[in-house]
N, C-alpha and C positions, 0 to 999 in steps of 0.2 A: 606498510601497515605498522600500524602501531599499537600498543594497550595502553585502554584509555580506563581508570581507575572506576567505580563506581557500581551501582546494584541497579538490575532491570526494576521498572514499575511495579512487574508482580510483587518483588520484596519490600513494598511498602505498603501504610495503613492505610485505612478508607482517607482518612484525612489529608494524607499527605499524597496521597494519589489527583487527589481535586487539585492541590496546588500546582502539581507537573501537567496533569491534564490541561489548564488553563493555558501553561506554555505551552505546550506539542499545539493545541492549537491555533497560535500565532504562527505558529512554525509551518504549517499545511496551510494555514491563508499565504505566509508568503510562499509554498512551493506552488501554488495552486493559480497562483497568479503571473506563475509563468506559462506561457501559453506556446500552442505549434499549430501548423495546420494539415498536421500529418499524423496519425498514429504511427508511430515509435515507443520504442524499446531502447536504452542507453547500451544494453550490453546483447541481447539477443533477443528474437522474437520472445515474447512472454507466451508459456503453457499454457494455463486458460484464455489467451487469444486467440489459441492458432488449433485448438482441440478440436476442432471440427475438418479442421482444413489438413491434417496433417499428411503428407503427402502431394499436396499438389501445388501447385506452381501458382502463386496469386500478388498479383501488385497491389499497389491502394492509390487510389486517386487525390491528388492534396484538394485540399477543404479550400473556396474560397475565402471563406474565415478562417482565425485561429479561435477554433473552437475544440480544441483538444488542450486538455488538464494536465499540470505536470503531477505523478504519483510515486507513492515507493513501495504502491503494492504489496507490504512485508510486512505493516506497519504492528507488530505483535506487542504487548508489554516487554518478552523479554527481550525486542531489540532497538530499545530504547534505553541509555547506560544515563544511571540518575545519580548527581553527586547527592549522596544520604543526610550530609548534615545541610548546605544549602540550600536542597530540592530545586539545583535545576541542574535540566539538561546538559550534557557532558558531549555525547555522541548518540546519532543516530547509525545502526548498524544495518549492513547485507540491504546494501541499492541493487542488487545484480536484477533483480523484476520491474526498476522505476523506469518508465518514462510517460509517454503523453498521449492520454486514452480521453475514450467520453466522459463525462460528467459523473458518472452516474457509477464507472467504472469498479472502484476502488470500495474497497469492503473494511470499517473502523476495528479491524480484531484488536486494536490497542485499547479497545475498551473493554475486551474480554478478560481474564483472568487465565492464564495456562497457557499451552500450547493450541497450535491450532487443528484441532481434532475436532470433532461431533459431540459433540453433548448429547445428553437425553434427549431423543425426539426432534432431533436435528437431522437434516440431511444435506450435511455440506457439498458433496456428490451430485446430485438432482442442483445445489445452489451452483454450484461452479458450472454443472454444463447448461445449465439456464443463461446464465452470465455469458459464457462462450459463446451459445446460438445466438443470444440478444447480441453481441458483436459481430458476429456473421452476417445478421441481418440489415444492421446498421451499415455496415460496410460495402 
């Protein structure tokens, strides 16, 4: 592990946030375009995957396709490290949640602003365990 110089997206302007935004997203096309035909996890099962299931004993059947997305599920402003005078990407931070889910998996909190908590009239709670049963179901 190393430190890598630089300030998360939230410490930047409306302006210069459009510009790194434009990069992250080359950056998710090519993670995205890595494909599996399994749901995986790079480092351990993911939390909101297995929320429903937790305790019990379950395999997954590989996909005749590779239709599973590679992701980094983490994807926050602050853990993405932006060189300030450049505006580009540096490092992308805390893969421990990425690997390869459905499509549809993967939630853009890098477009949010903060941490990832609830906002006014949000119910992240009800959203993650939506998410988890719609993968249950999938599955």
């Amino acid at each position: 592990i190393e430190y890598v110089d630089g300030v998360g997206i939230n410490e930047l302007d409306d302006a210069q946030r459009k510009i790194v935004k434009a990069e992250l997203e080359q950056h998710l096309e090519t993670l995205q375009g890595l494909r599996s035909s399994r749901i995986a996890s790079l480092f351990y099962p993911i939390y909101r995957a297995t929320l429903a299931t937790l305790g019990d004993d379950w395999s997954l059947q590989q996909s005749v396709r590779k239709e599973y997305v590679f992701y980094h599920n983490d994807l926050s402003q602050h853990n993405v490290v932006v060189d300030p005078v450049l505006l580009k990407i540096s490092a992308i931070l805390y893969w421990e949640y990425a690997g390869f889910f459905p499509t549809w998996f993967e939630r853009r909190f890098f477009e949010r602003i903060g941490p990832l908590v609830a906002k006014d009239g949000e119910d992240m709670i009800q959203q993650e365990s939506s998410n988890s049963y719609r993968l249950m179901l999938y599955v």
